[in-house]
C-alpha positions in Angstrom: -154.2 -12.3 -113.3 -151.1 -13.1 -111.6 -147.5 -11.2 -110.8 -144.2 -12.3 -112.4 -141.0 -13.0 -110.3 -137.4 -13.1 -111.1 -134.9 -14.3 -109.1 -131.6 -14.4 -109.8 -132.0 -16.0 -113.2 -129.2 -16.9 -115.2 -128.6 -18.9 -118.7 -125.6 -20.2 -119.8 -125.0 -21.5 -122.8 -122.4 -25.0 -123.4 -120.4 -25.6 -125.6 -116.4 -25.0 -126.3 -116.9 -21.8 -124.3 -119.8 -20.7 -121.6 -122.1 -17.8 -123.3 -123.7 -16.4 -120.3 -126.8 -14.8 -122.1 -128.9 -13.6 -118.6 -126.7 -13.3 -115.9 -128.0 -13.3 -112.5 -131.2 -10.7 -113.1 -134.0 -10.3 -110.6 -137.3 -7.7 -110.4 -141.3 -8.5 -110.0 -143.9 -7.5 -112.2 -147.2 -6.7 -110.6 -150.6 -7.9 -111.6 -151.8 -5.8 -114.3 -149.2 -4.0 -114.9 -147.1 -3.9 -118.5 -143.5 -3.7 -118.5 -141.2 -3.6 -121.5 -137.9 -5.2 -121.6 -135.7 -3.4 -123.9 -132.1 -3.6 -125.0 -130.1 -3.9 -127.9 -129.3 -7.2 -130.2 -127.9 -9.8 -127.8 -128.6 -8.3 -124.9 -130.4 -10.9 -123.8 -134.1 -9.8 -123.8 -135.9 -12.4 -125.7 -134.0 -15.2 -123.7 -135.4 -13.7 -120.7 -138.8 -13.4 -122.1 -138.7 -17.7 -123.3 -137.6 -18.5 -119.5 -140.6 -17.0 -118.5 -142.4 -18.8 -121.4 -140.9 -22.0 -120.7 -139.1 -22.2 -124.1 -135.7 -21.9 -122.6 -134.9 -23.7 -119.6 -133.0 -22.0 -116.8 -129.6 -23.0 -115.7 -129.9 -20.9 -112.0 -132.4 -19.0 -110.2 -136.2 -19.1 -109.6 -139.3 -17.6 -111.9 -142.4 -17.6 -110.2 -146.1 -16.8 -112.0 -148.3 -15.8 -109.2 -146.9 -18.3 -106.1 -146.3 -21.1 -108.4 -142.5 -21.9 -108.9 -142.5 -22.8 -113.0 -138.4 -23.4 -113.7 -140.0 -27.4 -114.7 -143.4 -26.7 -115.4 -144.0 -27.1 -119.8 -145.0 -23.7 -121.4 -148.6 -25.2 -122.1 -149.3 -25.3 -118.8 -147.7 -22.1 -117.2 -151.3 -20.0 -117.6 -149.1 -18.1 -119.8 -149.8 -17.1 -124.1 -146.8 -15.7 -126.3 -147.4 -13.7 -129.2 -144.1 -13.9 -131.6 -142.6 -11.9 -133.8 -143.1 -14.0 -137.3 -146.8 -14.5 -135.8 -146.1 -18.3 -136.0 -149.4 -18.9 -137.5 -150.5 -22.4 -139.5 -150.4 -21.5 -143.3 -152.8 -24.7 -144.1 -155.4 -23.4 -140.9 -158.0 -20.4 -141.4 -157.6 -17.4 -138.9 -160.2 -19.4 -137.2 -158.7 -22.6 -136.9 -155.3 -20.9 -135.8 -157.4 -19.1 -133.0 -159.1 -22.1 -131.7 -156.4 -24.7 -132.1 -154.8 -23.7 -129.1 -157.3 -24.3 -127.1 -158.6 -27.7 -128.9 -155.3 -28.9 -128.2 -154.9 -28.0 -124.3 -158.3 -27.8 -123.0 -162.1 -29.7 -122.6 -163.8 -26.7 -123.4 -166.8 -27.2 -125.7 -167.4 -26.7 -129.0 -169.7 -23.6 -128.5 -167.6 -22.1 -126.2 -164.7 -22.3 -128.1 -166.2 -20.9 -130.9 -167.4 -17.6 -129.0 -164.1 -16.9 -127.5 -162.9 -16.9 -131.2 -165.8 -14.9 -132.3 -164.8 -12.0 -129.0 -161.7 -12.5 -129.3 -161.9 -11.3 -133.1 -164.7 -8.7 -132.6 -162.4 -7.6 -130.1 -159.2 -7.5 -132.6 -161.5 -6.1 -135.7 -161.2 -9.2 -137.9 -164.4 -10.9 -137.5 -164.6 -10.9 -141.9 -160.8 -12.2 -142.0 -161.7 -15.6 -139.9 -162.1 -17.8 -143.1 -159.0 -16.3 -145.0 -155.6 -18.4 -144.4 -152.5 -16.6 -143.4 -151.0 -16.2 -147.1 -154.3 -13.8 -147.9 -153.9 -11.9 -145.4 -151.7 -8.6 -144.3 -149.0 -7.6 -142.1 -151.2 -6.3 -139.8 -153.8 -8.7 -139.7 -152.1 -11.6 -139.3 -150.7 -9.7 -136.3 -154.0 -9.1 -135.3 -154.7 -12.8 -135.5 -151.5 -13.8 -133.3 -152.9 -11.4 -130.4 -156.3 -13.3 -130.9 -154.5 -16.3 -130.4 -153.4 -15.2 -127.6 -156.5 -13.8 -126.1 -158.9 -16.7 -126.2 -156.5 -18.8 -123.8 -157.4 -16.1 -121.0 -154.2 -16.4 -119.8 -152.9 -15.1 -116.4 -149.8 -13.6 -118.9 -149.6 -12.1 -121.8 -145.8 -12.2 -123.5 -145.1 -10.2 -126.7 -141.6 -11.3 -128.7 -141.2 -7.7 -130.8 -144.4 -8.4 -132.2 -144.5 -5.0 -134.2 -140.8 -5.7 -135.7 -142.4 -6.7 -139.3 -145.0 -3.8 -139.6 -144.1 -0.4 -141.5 -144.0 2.6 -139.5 -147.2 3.9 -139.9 -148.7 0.4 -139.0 -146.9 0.3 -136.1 -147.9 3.3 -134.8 -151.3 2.1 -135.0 -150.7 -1.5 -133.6 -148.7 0.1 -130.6 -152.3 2.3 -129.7 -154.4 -1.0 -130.2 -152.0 -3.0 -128.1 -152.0 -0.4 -125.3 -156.0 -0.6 -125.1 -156.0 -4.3 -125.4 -154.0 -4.6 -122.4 -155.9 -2.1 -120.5 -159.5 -3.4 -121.3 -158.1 -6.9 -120.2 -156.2 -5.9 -117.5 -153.4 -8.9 -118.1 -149.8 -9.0 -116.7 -147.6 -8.0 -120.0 -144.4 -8.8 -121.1 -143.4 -7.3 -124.2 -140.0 -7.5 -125.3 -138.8 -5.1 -128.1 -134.8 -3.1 -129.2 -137.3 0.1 -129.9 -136.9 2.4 -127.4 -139.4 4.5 -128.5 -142.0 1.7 -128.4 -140.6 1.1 -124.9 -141.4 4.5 -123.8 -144.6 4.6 -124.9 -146.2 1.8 -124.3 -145.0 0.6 -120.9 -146.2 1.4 -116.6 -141.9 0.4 -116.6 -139.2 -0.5 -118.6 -136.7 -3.0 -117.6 -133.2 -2.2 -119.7 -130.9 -4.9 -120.0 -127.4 -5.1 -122.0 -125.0 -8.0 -122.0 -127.1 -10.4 -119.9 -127.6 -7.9 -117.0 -130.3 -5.6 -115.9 -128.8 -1.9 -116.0 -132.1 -0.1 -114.7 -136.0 -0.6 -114.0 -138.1 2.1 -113.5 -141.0 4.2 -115.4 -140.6 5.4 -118.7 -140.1 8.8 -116.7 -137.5 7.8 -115.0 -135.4 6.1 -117.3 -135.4 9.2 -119.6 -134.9 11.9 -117.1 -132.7 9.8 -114.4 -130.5 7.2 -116.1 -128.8 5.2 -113.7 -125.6 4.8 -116.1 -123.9 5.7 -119.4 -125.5 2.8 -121.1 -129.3 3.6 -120.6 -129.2 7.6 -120.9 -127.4 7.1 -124.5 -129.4 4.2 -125.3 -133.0 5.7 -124.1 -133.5 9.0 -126.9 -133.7 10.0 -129.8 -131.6 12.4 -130.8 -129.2 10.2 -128.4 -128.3 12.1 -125.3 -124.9 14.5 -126.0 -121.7 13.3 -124.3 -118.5 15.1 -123.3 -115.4 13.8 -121.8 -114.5 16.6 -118.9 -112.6 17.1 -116.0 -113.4 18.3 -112.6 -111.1 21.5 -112.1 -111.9 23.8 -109.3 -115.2 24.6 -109.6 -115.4 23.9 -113.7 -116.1 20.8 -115.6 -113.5 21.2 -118.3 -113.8 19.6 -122.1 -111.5 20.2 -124.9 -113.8 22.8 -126.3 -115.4 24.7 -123.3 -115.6 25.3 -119.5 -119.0 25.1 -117.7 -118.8 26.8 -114.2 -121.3 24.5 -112.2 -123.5 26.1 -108.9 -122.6 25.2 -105.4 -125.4 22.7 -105.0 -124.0 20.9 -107.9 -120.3 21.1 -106.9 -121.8 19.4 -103.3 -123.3 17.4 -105.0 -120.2 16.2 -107.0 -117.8 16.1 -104.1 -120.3 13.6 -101.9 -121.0 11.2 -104.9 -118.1 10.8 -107.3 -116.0 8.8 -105.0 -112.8 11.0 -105.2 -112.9 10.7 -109.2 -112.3 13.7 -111.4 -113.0 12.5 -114.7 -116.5 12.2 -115.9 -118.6 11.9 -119.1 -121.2 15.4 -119.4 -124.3 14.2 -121.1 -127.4 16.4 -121.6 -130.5 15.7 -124.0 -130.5 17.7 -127.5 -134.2 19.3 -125.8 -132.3 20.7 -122.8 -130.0 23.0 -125.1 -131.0 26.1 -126.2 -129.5 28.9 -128.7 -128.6 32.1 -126.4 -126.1 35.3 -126.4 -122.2 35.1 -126.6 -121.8 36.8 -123.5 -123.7 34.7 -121.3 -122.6 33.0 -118.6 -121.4 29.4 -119.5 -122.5 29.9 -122.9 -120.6 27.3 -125.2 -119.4 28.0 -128.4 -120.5 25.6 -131.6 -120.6 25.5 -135.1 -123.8 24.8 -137.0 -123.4 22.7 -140.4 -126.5 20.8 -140.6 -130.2 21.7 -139.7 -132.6 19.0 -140.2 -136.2 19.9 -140.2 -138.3 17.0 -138.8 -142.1 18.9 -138.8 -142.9 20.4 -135.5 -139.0 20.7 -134.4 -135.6 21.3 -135.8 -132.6 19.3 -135.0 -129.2 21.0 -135.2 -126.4 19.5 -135.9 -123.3 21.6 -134.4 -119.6 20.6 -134.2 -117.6 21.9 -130.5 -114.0 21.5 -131.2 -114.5 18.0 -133.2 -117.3 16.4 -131.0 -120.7 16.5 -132.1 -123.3 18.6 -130.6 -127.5 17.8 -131.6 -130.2 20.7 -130.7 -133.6 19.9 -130.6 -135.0 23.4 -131.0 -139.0 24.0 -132.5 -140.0 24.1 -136.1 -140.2 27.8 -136.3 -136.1 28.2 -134.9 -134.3 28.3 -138.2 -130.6 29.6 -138.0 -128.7 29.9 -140.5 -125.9 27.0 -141.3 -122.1 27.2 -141.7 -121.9 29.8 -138.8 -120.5 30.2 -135.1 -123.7 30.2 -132.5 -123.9 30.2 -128.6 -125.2 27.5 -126.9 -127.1 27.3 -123.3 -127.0 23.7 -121.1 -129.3 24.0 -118.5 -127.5 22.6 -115.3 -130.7 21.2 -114.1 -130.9 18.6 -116.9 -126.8 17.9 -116.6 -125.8 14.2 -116.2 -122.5 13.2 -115.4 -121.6 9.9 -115.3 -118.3 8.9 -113.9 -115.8 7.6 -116.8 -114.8 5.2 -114.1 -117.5 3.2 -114.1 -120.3 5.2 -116.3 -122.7 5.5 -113.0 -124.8 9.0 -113.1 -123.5 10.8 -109.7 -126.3 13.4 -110.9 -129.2 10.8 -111.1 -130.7 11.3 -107.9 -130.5 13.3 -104.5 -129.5 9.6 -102.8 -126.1 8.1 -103.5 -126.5 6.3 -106.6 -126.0 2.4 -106.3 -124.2 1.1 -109.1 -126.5 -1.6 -110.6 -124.8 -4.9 -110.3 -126.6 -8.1 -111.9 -129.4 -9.5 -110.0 -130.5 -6.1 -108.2 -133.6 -4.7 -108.7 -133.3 -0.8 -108.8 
């Protein structure tokens, strides 16, 4: 097993005009552990994840697999296996074949033992009766199940997943997610699993790296990048409902929006006056779960219209309109106001966030002043 290193890595891309895809991005991953790097389309994730693999070469910085530097090492022989997202399996090979070819290829490992890596490796996966099918016979699923066994056999020091679930329907993926999770924790193999599902991200992952336009915005556990989002970007990006946002104004001792005042504590307005850097604007965000329906006459209690209540099982999400900007309310299955009415709603001031419309860092994120998160630092 072996730890993963970053350094400064960048990619630019040539041509008429420099794309910068990774710009400048360094953190470590520890042996054993499994860390998701997430992000949107184009932000940069699966470049990353092909410097580590050796499929993109690096145009500044350092990656380092246990204390080996790899930026010229070939992919086949980084100790490294990658499981893709189209599975990238041989149509004209048997499961078996595509399982042991690997190893035919790039080792001088018997026959025998070849064979009963394949045979673990599948016992392992649940597809010992699928080893003499070819790709085209088999399912979604499966032929995931395959890749992963591809995968396994090399023993490698890391494992590197390329949205591997991306293909699956929902239900399947679900199920792939739990067997991915044991896998990994069975072998005990560094993980790098790349994936735009934040929800997979949150799940599955000891910490999630979040990058957007080339550049890391925040690291941490899934814990912390839900509950303490270092910036704008990964608190509306990490949730789902997304997280509310309100443009406000600092005045006196109220954060002021076009369609409410919310009178914040004295530990909050401290809080505000050491961290916001003499800014008064800000952006309120709270999660839709950290709302709750209460009386009129309560203190701070905001004023909303309800027009839409989507039921979704064991909650309710409510859909409510303040003054023209929407409002969601995650409320349990059982809390069923009525629509097309006036309600009062609750924030609790423990779960605010305000990030500063300046520059979209979270003053509230911590008890520490917030450090902006500038390419290449590790947070």
């Amino acid at each position: 097993m072996s730890t993963v290193s970053i350094e400064n890595v960048r990619k630019v891309y040539g041509g008429d005009s420099d794309i910068v895809a990774v710009d400048d991005i360094s953190f470590e991953i520890a042996d054993a552990e499994f860390l998701t790097i997430v992000g949107p389309s184009g932000s940069g994730k699966s470049t990353l994840l092909r410097m580590i693999a050796g499929l993109e070469d690096i145009t500044e910085g350092t990656i380092r697999i246990g204390d080996r530097v790899v930026n010229g090492v070939q992919p086949q022989d980084r100790d490294v296996a990658m499981v893709f997202q189209n599975y990238a399996l041989y149509p004209h090979m048997t499961a078996r074949k595509n399982m042991s070819y690997g190893l035919q290829l790039t080792t001088d490992l018997p026959e025998d033992e070849i064979n009963q890596r394949v045979m673990d490796a599948a016992e392992m996966m649940g597809v010992t009766d699928q080893l003499d099918k070819h790709p085209g016979n088999l399912s979604g699923g499966q032929q995931q199940r395959i890749a992963t066994g591809r995968a396994i056999v090399r023993e490698p020091s890391v494992f590197l997943f390329d949205e591997p679930l991306s293909n699956l329907d929902a239900k399947l993926r679900l199920h792939m997610r739990t067997e991915l999770q044991q896998l990994q924790d069975t072998l005990g193999t560094t993980t790098v699993y790349v994936t735009h599902d934040q929800e997979e991200a949150m799940t599955m992952s000891d910490r999630i790296a979040v990058v957007d336009g080339g550049e890391l915005q925040q690291i941490g556990t899934p814990e912390e990048i839900y509950n303490e989002p270092r910036n704008l970007f990964v608190g509306d990006f990490v949730g789902n409902p997304p997280m509310n946002q309100f443009e406000v104004r600092l005045s006196g001792t109220s954060l002021v929006a076009d369609g409410f005042s919310y009178d914040l504590s004295e530990r909050v307005l401290e809080h505000i006056k050491q961290y916001a850097d003499g800014v008064d604007e800000f952006v309120l965000g709270i999660r839709p779960e950290n709302i709750s329906l209460t009386d009129s006459d309560e203190p701070n209690a905001v004023r909303a219209f309800l027009d839409v209540r989507e039921p979704v099982g064991s909650d309710n999400y409510l859909h409510f309109d303040i003054e023209g900007e929407e409002c969601w309310v995650r409320v349990p299955g059982d809390v069923k106001p009525d629509t097309n009415q006036e309600l009062s709603l609750a924030f609790d001031e423990e779960r605010l966030h305000l990030f500063r419309q300046s520059d979209g860092i979270n003053i509230l994120a911590q008890e520490e002043p917030p450090l902006e998160v500038t390419a290449g630092q590790n947070t």
